[in-house]
N, CA, C, O and CB atoms as a CASP TS submission, in Angstrom:
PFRMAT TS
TARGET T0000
AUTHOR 0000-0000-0000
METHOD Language model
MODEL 1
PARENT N/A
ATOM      1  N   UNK     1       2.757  45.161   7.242  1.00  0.00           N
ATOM      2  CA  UNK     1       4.008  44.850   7.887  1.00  0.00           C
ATOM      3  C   UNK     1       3.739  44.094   9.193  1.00  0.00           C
ATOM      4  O   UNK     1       2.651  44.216   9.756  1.00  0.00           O
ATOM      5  CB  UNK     1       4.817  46.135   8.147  1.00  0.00           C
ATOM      6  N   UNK     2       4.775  43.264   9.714  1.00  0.00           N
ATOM      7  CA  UNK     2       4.633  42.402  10.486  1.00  0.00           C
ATOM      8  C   UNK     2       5.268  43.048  12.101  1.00  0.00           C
ATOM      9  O   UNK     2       6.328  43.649  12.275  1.00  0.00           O
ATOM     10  CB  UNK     2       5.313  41.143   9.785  1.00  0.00           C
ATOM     11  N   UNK     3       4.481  42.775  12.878  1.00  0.00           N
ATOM     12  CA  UNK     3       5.528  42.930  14.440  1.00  0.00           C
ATOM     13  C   UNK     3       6.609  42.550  14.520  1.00  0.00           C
ATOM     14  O   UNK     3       6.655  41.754  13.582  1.00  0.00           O
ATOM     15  CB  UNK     3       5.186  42.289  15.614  1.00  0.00           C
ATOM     16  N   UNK     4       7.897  42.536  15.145  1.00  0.00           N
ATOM     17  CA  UNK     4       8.715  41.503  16.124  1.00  0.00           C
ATOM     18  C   UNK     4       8.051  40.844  16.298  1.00  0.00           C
ATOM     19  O   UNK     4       8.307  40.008  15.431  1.00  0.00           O
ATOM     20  CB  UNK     4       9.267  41.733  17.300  1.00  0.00           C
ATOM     21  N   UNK     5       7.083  40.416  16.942  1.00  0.00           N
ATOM     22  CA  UNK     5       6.432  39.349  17.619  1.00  0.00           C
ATOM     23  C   UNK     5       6.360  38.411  16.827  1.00  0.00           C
ATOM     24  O   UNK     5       6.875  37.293  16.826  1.00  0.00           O
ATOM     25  CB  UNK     5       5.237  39.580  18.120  1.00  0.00           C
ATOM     26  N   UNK     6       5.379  39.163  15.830  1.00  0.00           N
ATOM     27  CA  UNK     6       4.722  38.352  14.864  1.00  0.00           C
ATOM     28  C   UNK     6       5.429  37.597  13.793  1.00  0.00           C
ATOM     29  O   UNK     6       4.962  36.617  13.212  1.00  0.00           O
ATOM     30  CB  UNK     6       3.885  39.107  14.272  1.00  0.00           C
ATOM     31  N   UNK     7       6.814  38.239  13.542  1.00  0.00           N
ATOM     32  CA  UNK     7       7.705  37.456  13.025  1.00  0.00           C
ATOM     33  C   UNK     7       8.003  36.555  13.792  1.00  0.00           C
ATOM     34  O   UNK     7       8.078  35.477  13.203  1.00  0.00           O
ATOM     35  CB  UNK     7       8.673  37.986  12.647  1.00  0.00           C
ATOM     36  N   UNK     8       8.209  36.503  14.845  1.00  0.00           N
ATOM     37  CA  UNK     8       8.838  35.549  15.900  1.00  0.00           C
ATOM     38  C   UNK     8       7.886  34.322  15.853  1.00  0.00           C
ATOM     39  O   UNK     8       8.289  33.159  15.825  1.00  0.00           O
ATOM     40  CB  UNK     8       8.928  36.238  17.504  1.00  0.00           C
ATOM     41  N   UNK     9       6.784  34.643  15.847  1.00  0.00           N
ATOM     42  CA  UNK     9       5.786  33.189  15.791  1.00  0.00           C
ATOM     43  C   UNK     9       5.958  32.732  14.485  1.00  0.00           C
ATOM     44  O   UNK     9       6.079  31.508  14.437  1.00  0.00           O
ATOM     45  CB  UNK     9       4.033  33.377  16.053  1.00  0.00           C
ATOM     46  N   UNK    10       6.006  33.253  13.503  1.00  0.00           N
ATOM     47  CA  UNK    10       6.318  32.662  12.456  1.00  0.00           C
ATOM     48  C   UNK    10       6.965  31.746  11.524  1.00  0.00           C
ATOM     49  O   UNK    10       6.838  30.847  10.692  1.00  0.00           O
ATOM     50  CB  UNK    10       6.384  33.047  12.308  1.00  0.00           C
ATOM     51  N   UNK    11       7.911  32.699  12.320  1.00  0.00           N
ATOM     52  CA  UNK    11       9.409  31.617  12.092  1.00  0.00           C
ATOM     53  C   UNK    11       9.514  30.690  12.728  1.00  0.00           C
ATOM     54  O   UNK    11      10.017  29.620  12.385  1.00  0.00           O
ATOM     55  CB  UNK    11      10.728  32.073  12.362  1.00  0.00           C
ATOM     56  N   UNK    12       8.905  31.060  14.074  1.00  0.00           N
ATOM     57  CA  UNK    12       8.554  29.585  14.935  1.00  0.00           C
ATOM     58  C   UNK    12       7.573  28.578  14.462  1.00  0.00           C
ATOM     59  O   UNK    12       7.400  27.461  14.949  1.00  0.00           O
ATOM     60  CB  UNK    12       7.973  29.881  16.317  1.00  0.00           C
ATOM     61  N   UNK    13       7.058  29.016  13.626  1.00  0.00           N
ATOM     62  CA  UNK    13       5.986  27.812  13.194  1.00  0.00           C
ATOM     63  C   UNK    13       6.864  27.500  12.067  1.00  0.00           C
ATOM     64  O   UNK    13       6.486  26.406  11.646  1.00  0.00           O
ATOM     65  CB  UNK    13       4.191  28.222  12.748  1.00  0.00           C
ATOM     66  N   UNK    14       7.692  27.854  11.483  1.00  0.00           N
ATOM     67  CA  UNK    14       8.223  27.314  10.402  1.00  0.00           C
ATOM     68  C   UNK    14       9.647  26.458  10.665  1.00  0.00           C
ATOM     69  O   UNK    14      10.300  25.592  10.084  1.00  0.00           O
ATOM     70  CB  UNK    14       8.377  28.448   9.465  1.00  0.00           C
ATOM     71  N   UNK    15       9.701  27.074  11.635  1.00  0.00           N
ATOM     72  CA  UNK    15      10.799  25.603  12.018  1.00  0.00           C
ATOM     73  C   UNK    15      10.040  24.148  12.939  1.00  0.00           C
ATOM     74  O   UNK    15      10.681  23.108  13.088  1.00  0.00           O
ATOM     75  CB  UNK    15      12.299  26.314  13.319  1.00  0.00           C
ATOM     76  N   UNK    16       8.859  24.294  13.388  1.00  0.00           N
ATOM     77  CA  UNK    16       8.300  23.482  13.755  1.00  0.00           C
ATOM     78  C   UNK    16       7.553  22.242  12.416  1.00  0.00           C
ATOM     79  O   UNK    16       7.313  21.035  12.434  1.00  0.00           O
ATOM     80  CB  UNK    16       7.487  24.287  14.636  1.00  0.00           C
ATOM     81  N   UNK    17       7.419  23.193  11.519  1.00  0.00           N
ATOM     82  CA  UNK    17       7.173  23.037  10.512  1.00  0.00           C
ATOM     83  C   UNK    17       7.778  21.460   9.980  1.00  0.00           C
ATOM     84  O   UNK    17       7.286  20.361   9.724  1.00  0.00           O
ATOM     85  CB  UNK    17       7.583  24.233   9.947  1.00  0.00           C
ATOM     86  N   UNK    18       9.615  22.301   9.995  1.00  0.00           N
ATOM     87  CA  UNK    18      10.452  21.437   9.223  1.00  0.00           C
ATOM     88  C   UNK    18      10.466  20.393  10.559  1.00  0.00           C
ATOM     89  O   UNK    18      10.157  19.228  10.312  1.00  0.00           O
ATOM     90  CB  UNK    18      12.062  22.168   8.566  1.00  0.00           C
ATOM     91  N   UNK    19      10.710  20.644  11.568  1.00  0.00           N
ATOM     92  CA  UNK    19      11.488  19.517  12.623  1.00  0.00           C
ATOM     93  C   UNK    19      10.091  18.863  12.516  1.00  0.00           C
ATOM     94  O   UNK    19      10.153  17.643  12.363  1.00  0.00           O
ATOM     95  CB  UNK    19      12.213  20.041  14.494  1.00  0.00           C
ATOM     96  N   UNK    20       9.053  19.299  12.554  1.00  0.00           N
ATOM     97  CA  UNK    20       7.840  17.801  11.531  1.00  0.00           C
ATOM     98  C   UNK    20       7.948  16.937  10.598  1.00  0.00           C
ATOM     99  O   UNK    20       7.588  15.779  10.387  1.00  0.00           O
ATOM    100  CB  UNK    20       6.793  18.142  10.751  1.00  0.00           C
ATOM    101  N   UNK    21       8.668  17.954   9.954  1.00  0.00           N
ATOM    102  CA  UNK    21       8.795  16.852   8.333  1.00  0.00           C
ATOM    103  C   UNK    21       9.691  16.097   8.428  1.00  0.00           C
ATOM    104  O   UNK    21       9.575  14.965   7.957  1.00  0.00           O
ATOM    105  CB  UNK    21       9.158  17.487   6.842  1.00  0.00           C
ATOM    106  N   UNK    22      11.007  16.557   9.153  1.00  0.00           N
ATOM    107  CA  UNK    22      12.229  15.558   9.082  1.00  0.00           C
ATOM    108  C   UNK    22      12.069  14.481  10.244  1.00  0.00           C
ATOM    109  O   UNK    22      12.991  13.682  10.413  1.00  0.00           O
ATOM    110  CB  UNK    22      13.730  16.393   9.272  1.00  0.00           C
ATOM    111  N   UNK    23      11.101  14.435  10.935  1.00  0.00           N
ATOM    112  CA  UNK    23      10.937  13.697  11.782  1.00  0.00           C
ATOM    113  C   UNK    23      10.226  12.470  11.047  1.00  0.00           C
ATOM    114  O   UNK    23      10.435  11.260  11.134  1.00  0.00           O
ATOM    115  CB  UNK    23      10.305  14.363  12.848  1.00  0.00           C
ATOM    116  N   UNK    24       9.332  13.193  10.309  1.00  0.00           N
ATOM    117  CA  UNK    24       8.006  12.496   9.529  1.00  0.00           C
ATOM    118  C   UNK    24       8.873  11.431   8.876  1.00  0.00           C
ATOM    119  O   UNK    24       8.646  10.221   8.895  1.00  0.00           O
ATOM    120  CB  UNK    24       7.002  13.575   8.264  1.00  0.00           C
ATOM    121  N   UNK    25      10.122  12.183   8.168  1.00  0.00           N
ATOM    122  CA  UNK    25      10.660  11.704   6.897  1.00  0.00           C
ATOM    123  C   UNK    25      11.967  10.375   7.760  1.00  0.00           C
ATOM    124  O   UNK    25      12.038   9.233   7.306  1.00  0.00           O
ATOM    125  CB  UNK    25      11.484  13.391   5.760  1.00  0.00           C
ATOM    126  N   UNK    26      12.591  10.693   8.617  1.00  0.00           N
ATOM    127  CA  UNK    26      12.960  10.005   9.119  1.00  0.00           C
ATOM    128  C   UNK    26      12.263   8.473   9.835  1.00  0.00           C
ATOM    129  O   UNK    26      12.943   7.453   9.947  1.00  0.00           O
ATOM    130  CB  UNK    26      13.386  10.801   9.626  1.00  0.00           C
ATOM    131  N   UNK    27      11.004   8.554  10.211  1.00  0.00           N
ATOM    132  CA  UNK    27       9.740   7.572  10.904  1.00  0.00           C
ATOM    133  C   UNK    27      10.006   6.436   9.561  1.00  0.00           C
ATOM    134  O   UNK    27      10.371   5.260   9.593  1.00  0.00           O
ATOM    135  CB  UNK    27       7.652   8.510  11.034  1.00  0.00           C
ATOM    136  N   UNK    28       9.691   7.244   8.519  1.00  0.00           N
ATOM    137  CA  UNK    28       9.286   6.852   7.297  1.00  0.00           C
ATOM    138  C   UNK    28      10.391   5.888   6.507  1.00  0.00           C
ATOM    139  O   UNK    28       9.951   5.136   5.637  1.00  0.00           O
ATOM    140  CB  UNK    28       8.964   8.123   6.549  1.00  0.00           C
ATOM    141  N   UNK    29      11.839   5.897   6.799  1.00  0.00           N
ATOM    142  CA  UNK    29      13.145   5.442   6.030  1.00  0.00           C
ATOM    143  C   UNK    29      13.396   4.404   7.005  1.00  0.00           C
ATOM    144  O   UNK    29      14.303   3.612   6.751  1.00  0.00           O
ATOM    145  CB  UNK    29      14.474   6.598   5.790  1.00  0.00           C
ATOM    146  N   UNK    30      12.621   4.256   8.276  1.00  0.00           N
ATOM    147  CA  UNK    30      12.702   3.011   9.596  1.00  0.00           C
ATOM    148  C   UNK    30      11.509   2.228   9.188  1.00  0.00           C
ATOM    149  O   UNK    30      11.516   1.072   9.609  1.00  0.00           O
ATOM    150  CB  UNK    30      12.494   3.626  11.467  1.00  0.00           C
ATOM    151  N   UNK    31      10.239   2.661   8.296  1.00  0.00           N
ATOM    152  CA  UNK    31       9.376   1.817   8.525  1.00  0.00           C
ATOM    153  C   UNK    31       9.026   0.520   7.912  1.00  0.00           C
ATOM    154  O   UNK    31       8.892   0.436   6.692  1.00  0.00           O
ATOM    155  CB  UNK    31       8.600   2.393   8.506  1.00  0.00           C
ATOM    156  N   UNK    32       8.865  -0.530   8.722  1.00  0.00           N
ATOM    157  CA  UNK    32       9.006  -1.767   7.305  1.00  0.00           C
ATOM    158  C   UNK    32       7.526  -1.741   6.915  1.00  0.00           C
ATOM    159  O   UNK    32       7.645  -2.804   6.306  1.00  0.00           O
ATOM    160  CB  UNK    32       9.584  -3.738   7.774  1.00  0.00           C
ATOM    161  N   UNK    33       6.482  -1.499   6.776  1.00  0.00           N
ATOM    162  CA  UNK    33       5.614  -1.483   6.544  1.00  0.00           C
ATOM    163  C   UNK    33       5.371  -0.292   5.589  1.00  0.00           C
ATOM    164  O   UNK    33       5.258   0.926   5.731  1.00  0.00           O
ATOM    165  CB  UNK    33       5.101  -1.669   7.528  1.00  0.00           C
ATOM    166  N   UNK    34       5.339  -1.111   4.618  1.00  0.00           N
ATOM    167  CA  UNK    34       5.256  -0.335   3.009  1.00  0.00           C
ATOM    168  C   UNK    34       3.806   0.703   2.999  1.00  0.00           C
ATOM    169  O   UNK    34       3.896   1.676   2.251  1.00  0.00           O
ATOM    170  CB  UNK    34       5.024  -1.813   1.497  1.00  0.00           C
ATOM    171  N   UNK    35       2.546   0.551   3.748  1.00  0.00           N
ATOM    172  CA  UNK    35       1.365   1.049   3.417  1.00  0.00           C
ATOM    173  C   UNK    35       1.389   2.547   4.684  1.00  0.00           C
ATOM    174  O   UNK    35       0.945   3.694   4.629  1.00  0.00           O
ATOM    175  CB  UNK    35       0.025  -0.346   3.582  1.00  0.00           C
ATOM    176  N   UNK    36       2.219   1.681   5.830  1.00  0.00           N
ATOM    177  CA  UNK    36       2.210   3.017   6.606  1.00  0.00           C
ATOM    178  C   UNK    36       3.332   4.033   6.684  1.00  0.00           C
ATOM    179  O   UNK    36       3.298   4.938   7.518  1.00  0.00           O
ATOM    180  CB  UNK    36       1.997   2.719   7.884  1.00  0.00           C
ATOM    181  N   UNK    37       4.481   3.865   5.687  1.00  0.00           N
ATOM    182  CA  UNK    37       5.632   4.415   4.989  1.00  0.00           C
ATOM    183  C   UNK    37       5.252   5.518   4.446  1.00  0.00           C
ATOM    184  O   UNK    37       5.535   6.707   4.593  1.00  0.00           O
ATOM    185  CB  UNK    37       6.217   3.612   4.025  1.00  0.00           C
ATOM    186  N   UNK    38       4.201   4.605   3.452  1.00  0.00           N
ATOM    187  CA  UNK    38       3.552   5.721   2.154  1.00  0.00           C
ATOM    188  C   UNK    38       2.697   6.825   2.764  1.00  0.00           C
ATOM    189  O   UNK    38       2.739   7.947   2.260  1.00  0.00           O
ATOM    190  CB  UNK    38       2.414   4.881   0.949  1.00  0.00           C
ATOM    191  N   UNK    39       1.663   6.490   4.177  1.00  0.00           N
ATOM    192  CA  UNK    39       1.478   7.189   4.629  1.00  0.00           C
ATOM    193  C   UNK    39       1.823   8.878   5.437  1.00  0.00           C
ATOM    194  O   UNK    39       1.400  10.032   5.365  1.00  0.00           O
ATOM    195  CB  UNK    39       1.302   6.495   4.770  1.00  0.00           C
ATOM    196  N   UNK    40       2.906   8.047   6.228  1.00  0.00           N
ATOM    197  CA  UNK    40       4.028   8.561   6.296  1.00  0.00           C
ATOM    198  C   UNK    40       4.969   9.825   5.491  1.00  0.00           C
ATOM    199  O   UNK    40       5.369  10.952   5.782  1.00  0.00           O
ATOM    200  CB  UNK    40       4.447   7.605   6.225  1.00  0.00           C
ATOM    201  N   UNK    41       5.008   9.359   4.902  1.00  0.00           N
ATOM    202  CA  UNK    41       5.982   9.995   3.562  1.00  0.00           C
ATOM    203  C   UNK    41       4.766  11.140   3.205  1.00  0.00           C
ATOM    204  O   UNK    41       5.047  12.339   3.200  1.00  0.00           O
ATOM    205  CB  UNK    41       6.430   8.584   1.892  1.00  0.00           C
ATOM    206  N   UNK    42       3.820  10.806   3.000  1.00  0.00           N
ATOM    207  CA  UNK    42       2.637  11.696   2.299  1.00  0.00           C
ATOM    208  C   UNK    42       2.455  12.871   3.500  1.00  0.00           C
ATOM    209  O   UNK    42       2.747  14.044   3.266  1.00  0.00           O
ATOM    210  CB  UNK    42       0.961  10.664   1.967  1.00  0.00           C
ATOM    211  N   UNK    43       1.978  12.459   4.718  1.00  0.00           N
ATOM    212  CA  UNK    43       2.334  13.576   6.056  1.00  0.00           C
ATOM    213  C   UNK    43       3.491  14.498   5.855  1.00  0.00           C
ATOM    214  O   UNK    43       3.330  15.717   5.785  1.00  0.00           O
ATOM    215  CB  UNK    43       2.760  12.767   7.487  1.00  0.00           C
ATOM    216  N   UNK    44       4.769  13.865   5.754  1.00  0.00           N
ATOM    217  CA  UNK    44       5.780  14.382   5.579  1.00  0.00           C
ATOM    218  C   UNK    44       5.982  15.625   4.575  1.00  0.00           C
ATOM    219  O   UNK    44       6.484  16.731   4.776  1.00  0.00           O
ATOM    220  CB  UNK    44       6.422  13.433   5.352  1.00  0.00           C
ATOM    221  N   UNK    45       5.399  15.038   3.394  1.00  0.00           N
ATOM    222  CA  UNK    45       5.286  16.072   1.920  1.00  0.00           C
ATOM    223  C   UNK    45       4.371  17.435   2.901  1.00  0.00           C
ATOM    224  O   UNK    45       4.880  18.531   3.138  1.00  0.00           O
ATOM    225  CB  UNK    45       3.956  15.074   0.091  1.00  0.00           C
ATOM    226  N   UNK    46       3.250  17.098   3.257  1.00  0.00           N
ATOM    227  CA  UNK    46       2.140  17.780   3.831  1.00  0.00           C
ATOM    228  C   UNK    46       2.944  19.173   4.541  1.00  0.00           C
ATOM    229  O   UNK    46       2.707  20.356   4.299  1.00  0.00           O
ATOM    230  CB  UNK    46       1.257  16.684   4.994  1.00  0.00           C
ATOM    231  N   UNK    47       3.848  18.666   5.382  1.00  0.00           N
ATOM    232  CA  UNK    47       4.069  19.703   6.401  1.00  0.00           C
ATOM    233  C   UNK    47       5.525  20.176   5.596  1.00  0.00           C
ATOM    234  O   UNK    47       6.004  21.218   6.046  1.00  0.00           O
ATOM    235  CB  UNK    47       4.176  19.067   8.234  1.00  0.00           C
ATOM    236  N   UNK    48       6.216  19.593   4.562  1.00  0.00           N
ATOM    237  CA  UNK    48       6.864  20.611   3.845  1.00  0.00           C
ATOM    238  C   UNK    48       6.345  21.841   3.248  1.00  0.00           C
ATOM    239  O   UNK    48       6.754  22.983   3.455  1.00  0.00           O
ATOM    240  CB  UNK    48       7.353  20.081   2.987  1.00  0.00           C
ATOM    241  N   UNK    49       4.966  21.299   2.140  1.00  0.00           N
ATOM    242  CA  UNK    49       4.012  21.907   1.565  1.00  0.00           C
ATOM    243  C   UNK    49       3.705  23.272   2.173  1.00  0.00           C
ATOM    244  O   UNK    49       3.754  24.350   1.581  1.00  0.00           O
ATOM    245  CB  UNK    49       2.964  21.074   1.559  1.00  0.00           C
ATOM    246  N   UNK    50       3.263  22.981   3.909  1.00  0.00           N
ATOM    247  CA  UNK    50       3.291  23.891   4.805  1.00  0.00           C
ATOM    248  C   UNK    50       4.277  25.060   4.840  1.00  0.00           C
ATOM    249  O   UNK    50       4.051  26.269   4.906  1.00  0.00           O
ATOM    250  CB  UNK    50       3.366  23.261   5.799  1.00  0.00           C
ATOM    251  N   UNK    51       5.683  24.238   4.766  1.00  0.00           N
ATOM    252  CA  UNK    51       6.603  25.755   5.398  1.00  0.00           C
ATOM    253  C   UNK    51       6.969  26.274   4.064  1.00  0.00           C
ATOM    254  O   UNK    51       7.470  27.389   4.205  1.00  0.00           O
ATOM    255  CB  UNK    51       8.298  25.485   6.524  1.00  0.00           C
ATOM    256  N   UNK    52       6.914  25.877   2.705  1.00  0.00           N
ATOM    257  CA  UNK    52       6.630  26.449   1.411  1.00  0.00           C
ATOM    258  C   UNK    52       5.666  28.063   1.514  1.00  0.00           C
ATOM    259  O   UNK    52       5.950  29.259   1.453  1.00  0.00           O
ATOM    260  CB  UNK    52       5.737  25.158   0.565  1.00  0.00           C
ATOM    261  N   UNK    53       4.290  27.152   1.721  1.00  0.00           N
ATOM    262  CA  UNK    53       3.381  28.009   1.533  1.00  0.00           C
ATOM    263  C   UNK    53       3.114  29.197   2.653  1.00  0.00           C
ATOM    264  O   UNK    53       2.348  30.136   2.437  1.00  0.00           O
ATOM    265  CB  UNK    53       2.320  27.231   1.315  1.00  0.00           C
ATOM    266  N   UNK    54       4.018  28.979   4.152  1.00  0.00           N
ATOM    267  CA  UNK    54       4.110  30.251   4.822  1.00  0.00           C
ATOM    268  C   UNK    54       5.180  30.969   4.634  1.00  0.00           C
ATOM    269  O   UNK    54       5.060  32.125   5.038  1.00  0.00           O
ATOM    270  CB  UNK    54       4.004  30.157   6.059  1.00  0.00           C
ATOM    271  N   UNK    55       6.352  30.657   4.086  1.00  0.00           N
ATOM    272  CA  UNK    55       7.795  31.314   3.577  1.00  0.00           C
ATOM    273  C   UNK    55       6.841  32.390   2.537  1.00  0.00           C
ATOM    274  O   UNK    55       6.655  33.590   2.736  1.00  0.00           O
ATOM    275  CB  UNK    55       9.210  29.948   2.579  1.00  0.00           C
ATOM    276  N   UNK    56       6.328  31.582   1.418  1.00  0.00           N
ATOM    277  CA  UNK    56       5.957  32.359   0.398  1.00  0.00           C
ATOM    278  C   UNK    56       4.850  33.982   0.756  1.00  0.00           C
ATOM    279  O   UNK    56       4.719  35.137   0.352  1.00  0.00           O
ATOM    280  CB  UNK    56       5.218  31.187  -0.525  1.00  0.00           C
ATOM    281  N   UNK    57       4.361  33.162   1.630  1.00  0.00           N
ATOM    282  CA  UNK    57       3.299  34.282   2.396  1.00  0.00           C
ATOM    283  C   UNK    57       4.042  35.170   2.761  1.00  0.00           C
ATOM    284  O   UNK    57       3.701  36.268   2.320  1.00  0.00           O
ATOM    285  CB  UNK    57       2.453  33.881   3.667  1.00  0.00           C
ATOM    286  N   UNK    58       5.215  35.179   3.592  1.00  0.00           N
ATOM    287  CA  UNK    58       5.929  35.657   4.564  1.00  0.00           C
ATOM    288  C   UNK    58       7.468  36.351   3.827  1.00  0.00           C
ATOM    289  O   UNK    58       8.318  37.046   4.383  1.00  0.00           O
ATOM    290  CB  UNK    58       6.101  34.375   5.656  1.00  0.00           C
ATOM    291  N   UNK    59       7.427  35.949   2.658  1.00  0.00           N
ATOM    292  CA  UNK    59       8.384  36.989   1.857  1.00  0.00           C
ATOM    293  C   UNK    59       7.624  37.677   0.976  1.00  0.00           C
ATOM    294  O   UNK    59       8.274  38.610   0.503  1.00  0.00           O
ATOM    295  CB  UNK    59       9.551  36.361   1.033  1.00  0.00           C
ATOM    296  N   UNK    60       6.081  37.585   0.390  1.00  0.00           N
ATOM    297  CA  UNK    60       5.037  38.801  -0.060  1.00  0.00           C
ATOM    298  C   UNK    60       5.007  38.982   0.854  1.00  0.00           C
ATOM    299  O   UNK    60       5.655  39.985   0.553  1.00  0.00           O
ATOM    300  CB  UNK    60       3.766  38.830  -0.720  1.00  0.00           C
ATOM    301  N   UNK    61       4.867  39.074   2.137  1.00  0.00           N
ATOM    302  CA  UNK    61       4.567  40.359   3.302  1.00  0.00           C
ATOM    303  C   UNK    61       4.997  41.433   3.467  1.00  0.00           C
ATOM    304  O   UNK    61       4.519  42.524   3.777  1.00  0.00           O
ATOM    305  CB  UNK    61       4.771  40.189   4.384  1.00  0.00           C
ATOM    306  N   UNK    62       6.363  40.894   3.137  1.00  0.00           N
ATOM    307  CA  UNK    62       7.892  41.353   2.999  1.00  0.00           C
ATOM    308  C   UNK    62       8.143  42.889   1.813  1.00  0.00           C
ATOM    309  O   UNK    62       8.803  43.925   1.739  1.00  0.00           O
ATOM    310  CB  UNK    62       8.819  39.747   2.260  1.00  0.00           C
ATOM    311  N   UNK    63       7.179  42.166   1.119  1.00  0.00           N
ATOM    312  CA  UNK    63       7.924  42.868  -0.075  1.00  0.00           C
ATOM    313  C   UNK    63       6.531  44.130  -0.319  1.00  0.00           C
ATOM    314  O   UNK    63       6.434  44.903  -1.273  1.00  0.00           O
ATOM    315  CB  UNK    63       8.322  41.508  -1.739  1.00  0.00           C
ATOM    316  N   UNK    64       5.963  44.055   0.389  1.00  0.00           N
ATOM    317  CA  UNK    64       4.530  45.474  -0.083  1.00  0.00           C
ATOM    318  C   UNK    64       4.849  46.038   1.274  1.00  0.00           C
ATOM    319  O   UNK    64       4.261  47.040   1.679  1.00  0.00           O
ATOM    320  CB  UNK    64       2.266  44.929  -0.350  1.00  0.00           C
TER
END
């Protein structure tokens, strides 16, 4: 089981998470440059990937 605290950072990293990606994803729908778009876009996936894979962590935590 998790602290207060420790939830608190968590969730804080998981909204840092997203305001990454939508930032990422937004950079990415301005960029005219097709090679650093794709780049872009791929970062973006990255730090979704991220708040996926700590949600998932973080609702098995949850549940034992």
């Amino acid at each position: 089981m998790f602290t207060t605290k420790e939830l608190a950072l968590i969730e804080d990293e998981i909204r840092a998470e997203e305001i990454t990606a939508k930032t990422m994803n937004w950079c990415a729908a301005h960029c005219n440059d097709d090679e650093l778009r794709s780049l872009i876009e791929h970062m973006a996936e990255s730090h979704q990937k991220n708040i996926i894979q700590i949600s998932t962590y973080l609702n098995q935590a949850k549940l034992q």
